[in-house]
N, C-alpha and C positions, 0 to 999 in steps of 0.2 A: 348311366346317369341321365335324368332328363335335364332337356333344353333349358327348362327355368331354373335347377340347383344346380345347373353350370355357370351361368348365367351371376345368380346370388352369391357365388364362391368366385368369381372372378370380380363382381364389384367386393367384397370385403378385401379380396388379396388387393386392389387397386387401391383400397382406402389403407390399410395397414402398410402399401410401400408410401403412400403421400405420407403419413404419418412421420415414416421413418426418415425421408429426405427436404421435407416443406418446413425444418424447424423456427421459428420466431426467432433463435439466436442460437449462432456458430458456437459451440459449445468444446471450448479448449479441453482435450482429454488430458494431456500432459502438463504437466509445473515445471516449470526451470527454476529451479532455486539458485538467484547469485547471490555469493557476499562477495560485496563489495567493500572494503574498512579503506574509505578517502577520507581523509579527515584534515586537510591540509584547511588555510583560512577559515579556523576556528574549530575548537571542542577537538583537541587534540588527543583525548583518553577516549573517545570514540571509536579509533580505530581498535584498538584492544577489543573491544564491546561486538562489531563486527565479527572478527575473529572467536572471541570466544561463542559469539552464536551461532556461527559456524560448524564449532566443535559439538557444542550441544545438540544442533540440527541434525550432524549427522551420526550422532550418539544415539538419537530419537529413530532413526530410520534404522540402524543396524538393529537396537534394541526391538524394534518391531518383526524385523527380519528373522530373528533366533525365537521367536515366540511362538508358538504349537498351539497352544491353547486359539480358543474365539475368542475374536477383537477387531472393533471397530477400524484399527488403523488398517485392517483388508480392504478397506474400500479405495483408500488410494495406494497400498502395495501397489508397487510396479510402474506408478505414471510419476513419481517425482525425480529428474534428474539434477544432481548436485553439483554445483559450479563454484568454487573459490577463485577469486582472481587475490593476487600478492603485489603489496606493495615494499620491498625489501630494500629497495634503493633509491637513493636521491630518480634518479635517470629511468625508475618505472612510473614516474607521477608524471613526466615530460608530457603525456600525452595523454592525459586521464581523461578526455572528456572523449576524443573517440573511439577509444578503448573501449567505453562503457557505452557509448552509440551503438557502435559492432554487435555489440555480447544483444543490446536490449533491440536492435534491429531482427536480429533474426530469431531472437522469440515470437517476436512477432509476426515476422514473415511466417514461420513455422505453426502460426495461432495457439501457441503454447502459452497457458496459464503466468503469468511472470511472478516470482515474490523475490522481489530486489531488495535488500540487504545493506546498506551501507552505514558509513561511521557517521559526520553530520551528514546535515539536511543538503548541503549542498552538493552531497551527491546524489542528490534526485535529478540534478540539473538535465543530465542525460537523459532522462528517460520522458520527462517533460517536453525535449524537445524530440525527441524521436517520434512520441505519440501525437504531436503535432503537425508531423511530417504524411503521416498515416490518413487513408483514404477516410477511414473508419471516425466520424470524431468523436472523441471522448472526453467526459466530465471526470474532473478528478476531486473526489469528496477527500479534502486534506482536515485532518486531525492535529491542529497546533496550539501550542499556547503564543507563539508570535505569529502575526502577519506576516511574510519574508519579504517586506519590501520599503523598509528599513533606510531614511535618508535623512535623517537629521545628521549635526553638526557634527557629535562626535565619530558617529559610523565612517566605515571606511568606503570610498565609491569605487573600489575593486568589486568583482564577487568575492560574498560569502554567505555564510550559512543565517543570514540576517536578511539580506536582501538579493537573493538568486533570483527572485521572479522580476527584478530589473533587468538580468543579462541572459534573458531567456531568448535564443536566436531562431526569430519570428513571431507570430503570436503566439500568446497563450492557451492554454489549454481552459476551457471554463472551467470557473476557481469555486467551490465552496467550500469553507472554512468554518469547522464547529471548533471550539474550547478554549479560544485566544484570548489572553489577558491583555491585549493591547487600549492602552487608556488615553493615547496622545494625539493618534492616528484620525486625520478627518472622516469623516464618513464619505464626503465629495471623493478625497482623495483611495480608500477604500477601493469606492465603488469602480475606479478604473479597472482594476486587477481583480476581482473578485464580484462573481455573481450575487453571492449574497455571504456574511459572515456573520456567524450569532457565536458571542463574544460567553466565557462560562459564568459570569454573573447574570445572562438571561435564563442559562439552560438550569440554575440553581431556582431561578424563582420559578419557572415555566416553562421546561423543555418540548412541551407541546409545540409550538409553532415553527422551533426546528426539525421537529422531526416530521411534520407534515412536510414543509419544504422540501429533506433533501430527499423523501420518498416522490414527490412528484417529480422532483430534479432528476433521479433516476431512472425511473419509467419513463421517460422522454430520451434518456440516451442512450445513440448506439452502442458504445462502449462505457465501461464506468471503472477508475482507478482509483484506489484506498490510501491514502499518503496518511501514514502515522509515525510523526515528529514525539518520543518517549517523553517530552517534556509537556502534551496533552494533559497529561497525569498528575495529581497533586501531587507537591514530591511527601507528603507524608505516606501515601501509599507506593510510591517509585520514586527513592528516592537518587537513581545511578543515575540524573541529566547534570551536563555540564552547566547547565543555565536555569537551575530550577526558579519556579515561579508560583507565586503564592495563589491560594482559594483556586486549584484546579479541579481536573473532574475526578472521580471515583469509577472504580473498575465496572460497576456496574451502570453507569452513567455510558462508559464507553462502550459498552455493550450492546446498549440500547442505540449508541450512533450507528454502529456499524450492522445492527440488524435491519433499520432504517433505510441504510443504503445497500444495503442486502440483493441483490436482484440477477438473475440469468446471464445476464451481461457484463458483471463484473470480471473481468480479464487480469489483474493486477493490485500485488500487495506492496507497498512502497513501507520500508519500515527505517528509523534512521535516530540517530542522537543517545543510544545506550553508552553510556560511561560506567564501566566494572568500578571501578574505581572510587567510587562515589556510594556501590551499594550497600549493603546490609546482608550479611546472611546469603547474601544470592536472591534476595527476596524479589528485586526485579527482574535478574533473571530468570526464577520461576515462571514469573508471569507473563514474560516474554514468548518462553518456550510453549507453555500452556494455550495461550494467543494463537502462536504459529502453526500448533496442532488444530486445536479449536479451529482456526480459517481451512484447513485443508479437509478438514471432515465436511463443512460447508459447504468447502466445494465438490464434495463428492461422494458422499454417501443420498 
């Protein structure tokens, strides 16, 4: 071999190992899937909701496992690991917040994909604060129809699933909020807790200017977490939330958020507030399930 196609073959193998180890973003190969079904202060048929998605999750996973035929769910065979945590008694709630610190700590250490699972909202409590603890900082693009930070007269000033991002222990995580029906909430007071929030009577007249927002909110972050609160949703199309709330978004509304904030660097699926009990037919739970696939292809084919 001459001097020079030695030469031109060792700069291409040099440029294909940079390739391989120089990437723009650590790219979580594995999913931790936890459910988590907390549902204590507030939306108590959540926890049910939890559970049965659970069951269906990993109904979905076996289901794929006994399948011979081509199919799309090969691209993530083999990297989702499945986690239930149990709440059966008064004395396993005793310590639920660093329970769920634990579990959501070493996902993270481990840079594993997270799709956390719980009954209300305020069991995201954890994982907000863990990600805050994290070297890495991360924007978390939350999908709600309230604001969670919740203090008027009648509310309770304990946590709950109203107002968590009150007793979040240390700062927050940067907050953007698409699909809230909140109509009382100042915008001064807003803007403490939240980067920016486009409420869904804007995104019905002109979803444009949120969806340029939270695409440049994300290209700007290291990390980026998806917090989707099932009562986003108009309950005429979902209608299993404990707290349904009127003129919400449409599935395909919500589709267009979540491609929006779509990016390399998303690490984490925060899903929370299904009440079985409340549905139709299963019809949010379809959609639920459909969602959880949908995101896993996303992340991996």
């Amino acid at each position: 071999m001459s001097g020079g196609r030695r030469r031109r073959l060792l700069r291409a193998r040099l440029f294909v190992d940079s390739c391989n180890t120089e990437k723009p973003y650590d790219f979580p190969m594995t999913t931790r899937a936890i459910f988590f079904p907390f549902d204590l202060f507030g939306s108590p048929g959540t926890k049910a909701g939890a559970e049965m998605l659970a069951d269906a999750f990993g109904e979905m996973l076996a289901d794929n496992r006994r399948e011979k035929g081509a199919t799309r769910a090969r691209a993530y065979a083999g990297k989702v690991r499945f986690e239930e945590i149990t709440f059966d008694t008064i004395s396993d709630y005793a310590d639920w917040q660093n329970l769920a610190r634990s579990r959501v700590r070493r996902a993270l250490e481990k840079n594993e994909f997270l799709l956390w699972v719980t009954g209300n909202h305020l069991g995201v409590l954890p994982v907000y604060q863990e990600i805050t603890q994290a070297a890495k900082k991360t924007l978390v693009v939350q999908l709600d129809a309230h604001l969670d930070i919740h203090h008027f007269a009648d509310c309770t000033k304990e946590p709950s699933h109203g107002n968590f991002l009150l007793h979040c222990d240390g700062p927050l995580p940067p907050l953007v909020n698409a699909g809230h029906r909140d109509l009382l909430l100042p915008p001064d007071y807003v803007g403490r807790y939240y980067r920016a929030a486009f409420a869904a009577a804007d995104l019905a007249v002109d979803p444009g200017p949120a969806l340029d927002a939270i695409r440049r909110a994300v290209e700007g972050a290291k990390r980026v977490f998806l917090d989707i609160d099932c009562d986003v949703f108009d309950p005429a199309f979902f209608p299993a939330v404990a707290q349904p709330v009127p003129f919400g978004l449409g599935p395909q509304q919500v589709l267009r958020l979540l491609d929006a904030a779509w990016v390399p660097s998303v690490a984490g699926v925060l899903v929370s507030e299904f009440d079985p009990g409340r549905d139709r037919n299963d019809q949010s739970l379809a959609a639920l399930v459909w969602l959880l696939e949908y995101l896993l292809l996303r992340r991996y084919e």
